[in-house]
C-alpha positions in Angstrom: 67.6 152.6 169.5 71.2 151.6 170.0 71.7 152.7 166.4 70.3 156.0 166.8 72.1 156.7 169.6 75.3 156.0 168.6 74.6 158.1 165.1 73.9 161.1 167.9 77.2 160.6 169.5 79.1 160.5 166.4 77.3 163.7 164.8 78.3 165.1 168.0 81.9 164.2 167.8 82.2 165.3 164.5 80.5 168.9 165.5 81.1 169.6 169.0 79.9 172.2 171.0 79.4 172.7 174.5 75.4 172.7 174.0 75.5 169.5 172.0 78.0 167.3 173.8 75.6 168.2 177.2 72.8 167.0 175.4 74.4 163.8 174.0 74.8 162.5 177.5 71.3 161.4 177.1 72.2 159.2 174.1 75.4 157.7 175.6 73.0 157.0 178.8 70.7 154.9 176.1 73.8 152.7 175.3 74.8 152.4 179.0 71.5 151.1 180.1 70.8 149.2 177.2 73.8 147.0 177.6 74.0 147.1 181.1 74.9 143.4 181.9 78.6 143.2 182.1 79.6 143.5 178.6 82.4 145.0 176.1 79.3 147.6 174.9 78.4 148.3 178.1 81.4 149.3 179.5 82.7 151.1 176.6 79.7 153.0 177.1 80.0 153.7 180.4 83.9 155.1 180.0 82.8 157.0 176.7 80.0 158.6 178.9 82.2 159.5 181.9 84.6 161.2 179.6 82.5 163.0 177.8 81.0 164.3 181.1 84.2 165.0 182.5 85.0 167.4 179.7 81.5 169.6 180.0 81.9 172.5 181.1 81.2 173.4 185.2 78.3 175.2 184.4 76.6 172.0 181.8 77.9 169.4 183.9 74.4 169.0 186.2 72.4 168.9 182.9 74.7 166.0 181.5 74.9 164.3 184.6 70.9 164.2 184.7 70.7 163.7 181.0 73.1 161.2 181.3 70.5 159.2 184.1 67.8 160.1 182.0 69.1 158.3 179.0 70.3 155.1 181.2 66.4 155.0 182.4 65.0 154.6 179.1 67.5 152.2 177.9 66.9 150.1 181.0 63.4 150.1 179.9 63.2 149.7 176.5 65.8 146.3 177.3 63.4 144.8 179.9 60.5 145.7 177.4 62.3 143.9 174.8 63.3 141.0 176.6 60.4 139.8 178.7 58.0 137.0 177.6 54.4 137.5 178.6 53.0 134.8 180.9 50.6 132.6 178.7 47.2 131.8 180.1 
């Protein structure tokens, strides 16, 4: 998932537009929550994300933002879905 991502964000960067780069905020919110704990990944992330917002334009900026969330949801699930053990009985 973290792999995918980060393939979206560099296709991005290597083909920007303003449609694509709001839409990427969703991958770079995949990265953020997947590495949420205080980490190097995590906080690279989180910069990366912010800058990349900062640059949208006015009118794209409330899509990234919500992408952005959107993104950090799913990678906050898919790591406690990854990393709980199920109770044995």
């Amino acid at each position: 998932m973290a792999g995918s991502s980060s393939l979206a964000i560099l296709y991005v960067a290597a083909h920007a537009n303003p449609m694509s780069r709001t839409f990427v905020q969703a991958a770079s919110g995949v990265i953020v929550g997947l590495f949420l704990q205080p980490s190097t990944s995590g906080i690279v992330a989180l910069v990366t994300g912010a800058l990349s917002l900062s640059a949208l334009p006015r009118r794209s900026f409330i899509g990234g933002v919500a992408l952005f969330a959107l993104g950090a949801a799913a990678g906050v699930a898919a790591m406690i879905l990854t990393s709980m053990t199920l109770a044995r009985c």
